[in-house]
VOPAGU-2260 file (C-alpha; in pm, 1 decimal, decimal comma):
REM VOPAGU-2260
SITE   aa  ch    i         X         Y         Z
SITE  UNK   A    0       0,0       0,0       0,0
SITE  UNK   A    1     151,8     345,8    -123,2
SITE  UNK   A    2     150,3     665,0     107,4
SITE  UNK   A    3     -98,3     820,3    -123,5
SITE  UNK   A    4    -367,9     561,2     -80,7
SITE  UNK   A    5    -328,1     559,5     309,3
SITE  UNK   A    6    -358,5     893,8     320,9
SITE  UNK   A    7    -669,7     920,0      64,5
SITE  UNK   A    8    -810,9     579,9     214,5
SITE  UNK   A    9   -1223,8     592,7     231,1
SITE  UNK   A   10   -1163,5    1030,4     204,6
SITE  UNK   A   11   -1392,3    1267,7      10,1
SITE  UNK   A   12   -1314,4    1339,5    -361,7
SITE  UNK   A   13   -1561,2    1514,4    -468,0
SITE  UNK   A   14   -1602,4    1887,1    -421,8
SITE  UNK   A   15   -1761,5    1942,8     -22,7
SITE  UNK   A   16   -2072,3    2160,0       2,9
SITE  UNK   A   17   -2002,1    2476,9     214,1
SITE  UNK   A   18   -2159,6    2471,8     613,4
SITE  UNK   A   19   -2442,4    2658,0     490,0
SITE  UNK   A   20   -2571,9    2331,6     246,7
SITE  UNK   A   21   -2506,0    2143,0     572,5
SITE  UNK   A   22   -2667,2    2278,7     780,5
SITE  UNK   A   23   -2956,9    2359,6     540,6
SITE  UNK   A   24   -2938,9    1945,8     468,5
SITE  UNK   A   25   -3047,4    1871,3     839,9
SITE  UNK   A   26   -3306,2    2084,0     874,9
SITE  UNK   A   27   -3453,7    1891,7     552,8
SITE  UNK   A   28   -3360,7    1600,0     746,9
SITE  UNK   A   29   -3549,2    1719,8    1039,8
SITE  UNK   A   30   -3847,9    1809,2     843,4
SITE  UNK   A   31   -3866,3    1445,6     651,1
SITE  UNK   A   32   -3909,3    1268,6    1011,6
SITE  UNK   A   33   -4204,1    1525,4    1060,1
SITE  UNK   A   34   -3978,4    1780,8    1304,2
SITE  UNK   A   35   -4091,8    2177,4    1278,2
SITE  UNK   A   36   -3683,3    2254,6    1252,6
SITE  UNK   A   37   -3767,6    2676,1    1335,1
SITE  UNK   A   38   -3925,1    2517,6    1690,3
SITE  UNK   A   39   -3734,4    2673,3    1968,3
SITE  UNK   A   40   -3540,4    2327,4    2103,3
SITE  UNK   A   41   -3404,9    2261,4    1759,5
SITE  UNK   A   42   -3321,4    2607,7    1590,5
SITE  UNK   A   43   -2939,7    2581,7    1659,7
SITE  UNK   A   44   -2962,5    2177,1    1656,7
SITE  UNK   A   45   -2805,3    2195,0    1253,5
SITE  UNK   A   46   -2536,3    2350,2    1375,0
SITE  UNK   A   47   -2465,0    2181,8    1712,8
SITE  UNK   A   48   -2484,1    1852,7    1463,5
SITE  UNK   A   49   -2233,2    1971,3    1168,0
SITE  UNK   A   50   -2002,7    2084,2    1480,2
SITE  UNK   A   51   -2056,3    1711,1    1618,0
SITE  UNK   A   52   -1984,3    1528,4    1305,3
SITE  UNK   A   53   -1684,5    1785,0    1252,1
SITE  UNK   A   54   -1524,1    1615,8    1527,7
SITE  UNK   A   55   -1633,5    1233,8    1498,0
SITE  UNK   A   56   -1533,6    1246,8    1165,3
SITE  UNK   A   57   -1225,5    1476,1    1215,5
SITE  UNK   A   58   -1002,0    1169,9    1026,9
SITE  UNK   A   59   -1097,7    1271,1     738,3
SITE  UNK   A   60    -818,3    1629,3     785,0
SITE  UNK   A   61    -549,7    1387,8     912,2
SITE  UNK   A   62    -274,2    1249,5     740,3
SITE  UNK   A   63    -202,1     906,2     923,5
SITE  UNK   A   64     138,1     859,9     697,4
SITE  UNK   A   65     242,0    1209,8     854,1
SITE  UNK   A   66     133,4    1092,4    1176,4
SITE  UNK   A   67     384,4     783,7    1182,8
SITE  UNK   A   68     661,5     994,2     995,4
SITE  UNK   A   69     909,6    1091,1    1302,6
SITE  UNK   A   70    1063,4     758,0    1397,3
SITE  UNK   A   71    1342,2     655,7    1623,0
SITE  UNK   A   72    1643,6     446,2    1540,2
SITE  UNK   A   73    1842,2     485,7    1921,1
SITE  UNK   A   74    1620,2     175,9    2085,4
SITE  UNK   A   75    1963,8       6,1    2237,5
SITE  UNK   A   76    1875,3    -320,7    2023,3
SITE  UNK   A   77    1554,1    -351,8    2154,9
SITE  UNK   A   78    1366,6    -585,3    1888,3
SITE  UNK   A   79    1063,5    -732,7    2132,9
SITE  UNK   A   80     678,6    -647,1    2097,3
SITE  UNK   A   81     610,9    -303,1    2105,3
SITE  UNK   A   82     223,7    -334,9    2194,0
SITE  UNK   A   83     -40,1     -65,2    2287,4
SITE  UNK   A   84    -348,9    -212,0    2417,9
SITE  UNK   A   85    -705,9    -116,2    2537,1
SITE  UNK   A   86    -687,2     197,6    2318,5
SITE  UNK   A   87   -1057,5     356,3    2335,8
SITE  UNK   A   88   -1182,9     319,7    2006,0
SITE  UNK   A   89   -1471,9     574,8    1888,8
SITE  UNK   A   90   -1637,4     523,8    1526,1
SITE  UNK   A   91   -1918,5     529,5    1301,7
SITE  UNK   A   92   -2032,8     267,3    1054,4
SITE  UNK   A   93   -2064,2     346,1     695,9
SITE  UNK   A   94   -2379,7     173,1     671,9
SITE  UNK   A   95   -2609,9     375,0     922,8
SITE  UNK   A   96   -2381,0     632,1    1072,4
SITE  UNK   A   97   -2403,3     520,1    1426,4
SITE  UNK   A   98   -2132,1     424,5    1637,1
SITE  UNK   A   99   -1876,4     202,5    1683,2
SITE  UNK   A  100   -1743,7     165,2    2067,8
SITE  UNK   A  101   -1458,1     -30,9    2187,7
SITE  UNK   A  102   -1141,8    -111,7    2233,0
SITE  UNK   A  103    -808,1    -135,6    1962,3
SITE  UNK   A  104    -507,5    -395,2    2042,9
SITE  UNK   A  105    -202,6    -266,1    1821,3
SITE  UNK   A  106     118,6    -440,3    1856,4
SITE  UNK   A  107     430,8    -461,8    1631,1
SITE  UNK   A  108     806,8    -619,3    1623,7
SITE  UNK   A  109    1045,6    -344,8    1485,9
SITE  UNK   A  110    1276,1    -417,4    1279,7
SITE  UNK   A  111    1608,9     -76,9    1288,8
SITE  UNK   A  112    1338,0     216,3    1438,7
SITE  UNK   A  113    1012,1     275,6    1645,9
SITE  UNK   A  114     785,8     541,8    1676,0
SITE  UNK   A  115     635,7     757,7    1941,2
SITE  UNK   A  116     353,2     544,8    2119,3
SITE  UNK   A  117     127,5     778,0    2168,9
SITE  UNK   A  118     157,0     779,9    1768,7
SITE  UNK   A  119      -4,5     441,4    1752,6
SITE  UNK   A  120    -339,6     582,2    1900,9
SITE  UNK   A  121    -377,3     905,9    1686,6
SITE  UNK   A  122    -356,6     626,7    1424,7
SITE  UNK   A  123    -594,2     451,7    1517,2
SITE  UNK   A  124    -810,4     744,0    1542,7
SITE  UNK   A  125    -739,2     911,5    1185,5
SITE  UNK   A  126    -869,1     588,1    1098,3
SITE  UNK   A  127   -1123,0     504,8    1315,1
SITE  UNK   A  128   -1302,7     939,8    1255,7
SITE  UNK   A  129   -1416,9     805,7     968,0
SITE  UNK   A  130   -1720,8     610,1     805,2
SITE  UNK   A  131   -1599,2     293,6     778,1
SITE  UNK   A  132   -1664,1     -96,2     827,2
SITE  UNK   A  133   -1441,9    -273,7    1124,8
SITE  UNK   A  134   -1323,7    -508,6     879,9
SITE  UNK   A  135   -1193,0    -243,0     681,4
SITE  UNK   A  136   -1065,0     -26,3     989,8
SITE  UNK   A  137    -854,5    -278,3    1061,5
SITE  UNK   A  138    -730,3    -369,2     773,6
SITE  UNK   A  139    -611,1     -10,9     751,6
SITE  UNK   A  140    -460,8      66,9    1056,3
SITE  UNK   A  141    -242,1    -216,4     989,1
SITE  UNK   A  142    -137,2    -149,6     675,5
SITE  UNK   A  143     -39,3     209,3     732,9
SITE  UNK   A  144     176,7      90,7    1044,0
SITE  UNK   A  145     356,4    -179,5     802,3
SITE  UNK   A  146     421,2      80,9     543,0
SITE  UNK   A  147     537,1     338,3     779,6
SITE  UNK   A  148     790,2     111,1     994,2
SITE  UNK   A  149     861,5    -122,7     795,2
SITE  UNK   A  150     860,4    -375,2    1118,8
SITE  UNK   A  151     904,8    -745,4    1128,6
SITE  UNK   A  152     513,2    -774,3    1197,4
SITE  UNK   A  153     179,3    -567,2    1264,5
SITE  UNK   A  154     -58,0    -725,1    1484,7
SITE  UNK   A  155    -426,3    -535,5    1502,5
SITE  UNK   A  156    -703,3    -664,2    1687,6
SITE  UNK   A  157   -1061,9    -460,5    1718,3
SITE  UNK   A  158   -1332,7    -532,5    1961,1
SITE  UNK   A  159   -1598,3    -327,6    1966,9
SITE  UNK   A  160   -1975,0    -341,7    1962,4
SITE  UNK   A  161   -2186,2    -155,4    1685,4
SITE  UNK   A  162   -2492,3      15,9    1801,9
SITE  UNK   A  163   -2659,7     -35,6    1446,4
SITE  UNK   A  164   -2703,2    -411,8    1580,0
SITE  UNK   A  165   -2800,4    -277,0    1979,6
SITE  UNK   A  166   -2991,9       2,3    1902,2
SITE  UNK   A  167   -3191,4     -76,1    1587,0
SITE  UNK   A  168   -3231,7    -326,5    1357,8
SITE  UNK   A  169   -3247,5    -690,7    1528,9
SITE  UNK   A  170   -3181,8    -488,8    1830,8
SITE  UNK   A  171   -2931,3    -708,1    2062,8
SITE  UNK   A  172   -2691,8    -567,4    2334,4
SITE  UNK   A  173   -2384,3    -694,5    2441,6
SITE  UNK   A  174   -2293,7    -852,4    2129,5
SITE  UNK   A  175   -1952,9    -762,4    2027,3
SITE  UNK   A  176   -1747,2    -763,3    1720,0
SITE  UNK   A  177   -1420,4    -888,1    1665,4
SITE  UNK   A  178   -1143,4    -838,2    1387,8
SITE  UNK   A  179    -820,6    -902,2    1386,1
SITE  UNK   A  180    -518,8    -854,9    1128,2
SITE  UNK   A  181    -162,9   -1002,8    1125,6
SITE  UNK   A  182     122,2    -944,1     885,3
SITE  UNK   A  183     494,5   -1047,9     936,4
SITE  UNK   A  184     621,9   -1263,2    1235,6
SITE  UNK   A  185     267,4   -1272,1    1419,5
SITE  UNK   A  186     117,5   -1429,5    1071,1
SITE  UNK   A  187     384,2   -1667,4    1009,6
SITE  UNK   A  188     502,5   -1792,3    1353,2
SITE  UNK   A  189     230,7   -1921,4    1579,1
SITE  UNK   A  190     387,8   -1843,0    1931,3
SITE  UNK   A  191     438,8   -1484,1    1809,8
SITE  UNK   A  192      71,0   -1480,8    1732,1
SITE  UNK   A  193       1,2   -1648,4    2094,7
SITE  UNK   A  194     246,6   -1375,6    2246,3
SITE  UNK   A  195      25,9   -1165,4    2110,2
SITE  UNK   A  196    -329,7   -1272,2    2259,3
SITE  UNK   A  197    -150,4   -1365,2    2612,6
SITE  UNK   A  198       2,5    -993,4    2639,9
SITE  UNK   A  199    -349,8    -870,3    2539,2
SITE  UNK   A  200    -464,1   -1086,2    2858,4
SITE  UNK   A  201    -191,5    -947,9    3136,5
SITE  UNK   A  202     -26,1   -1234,9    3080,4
SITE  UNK   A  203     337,7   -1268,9    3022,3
């Protein structure tokens, strides 16, 4: 995967309508579901949603290629597991623009440099400010981290429930899904993969 499609992965190409259109858009919106959008409660509620959506789809103005740019080669040697787990994970599904709540497991074996950990969760969250699918959320915070570092092996692993299965639809809670995506060492080598799961556990 280049830079270019990492960065341009699931963004807008088409021209954007100004706020205006927006906020004219959910008023329509409002009016559809039979909502009187001048009523005093909702007058400003167009623009308290464009402001809302500005942020949970903020990933859409960042970069995650510039993100992982400043790396680190001084590491004394060190060549183990670099992992960052339980990373609060905030989304929205492509298919009904509702969210996406849980947790991201990120781990990778570097190969000559490393990056800045906190680096690995504004990853995650270019990514996960988007509308997108958790298979494909995955699949992309993954692939960004293997172009980027060029590591021995990426290890992702979502877990998160959708509230487009809770909240609607079939309607059940508590049901949570789980992706997962391994390149490298924790593909190929089976107790690298196991290192993986028990260090996601607190075990050693």
């Amino acid at each position: 995967m280049s830079a270019e499609t990492i960065q341009l992965a699931q963004t807008v190409t088409k021209p954007r309508p100004d706020r205006t259109e927006a906020e004219e858009a959910v008023r329509t919106l409002l009016s559809y579901f039979g909502e009187d959008p001048t009523r005093e409660g909702l007058v400003d509620t167009p623009k308290r949603f464009v402001d809302a959506f500005a942020e949970f789809l903020g990933g859409y103005t960042q970069n995650p290629t510039d993100i992982l740019g400043r790396t680190f080669e001084e590491v004394d040697g060190y060549d183990d597991i670099v992992l960052m787990k339980n990373i609060r994970l905030e989304s929205h599904c492509e298919h009904h623009i509702v969210p996406i709540i849980g947790e991201a497991h990120v781990a990778y074996l570097p190969s000559d440099r490393v990056v800045g950990i906190s680096k690995i969760a504004r990853v995650v969250d270019a990514f996960a400010h988007r509308l997108v699918s958790q298979e494909t959320l995955t699949e992309q915070i993954a692939d960004a981290i293997d172009y980027a570092l060029k590591p021995r092996g990426v290890a992702v692993l979502i877990d998160a429930q959708h509230y487009c299965i809770s909240t609607r639809g079939v309607h059940k809670p508590d049901v949570a899904c789980v992706t997962q995506k391994m390149t490298g060492a924790f593909k190929d080598d089976p107790q690298m993969e196991e290192r993986f799961f028990r260090l996601i556990q607190g075990q050693r």
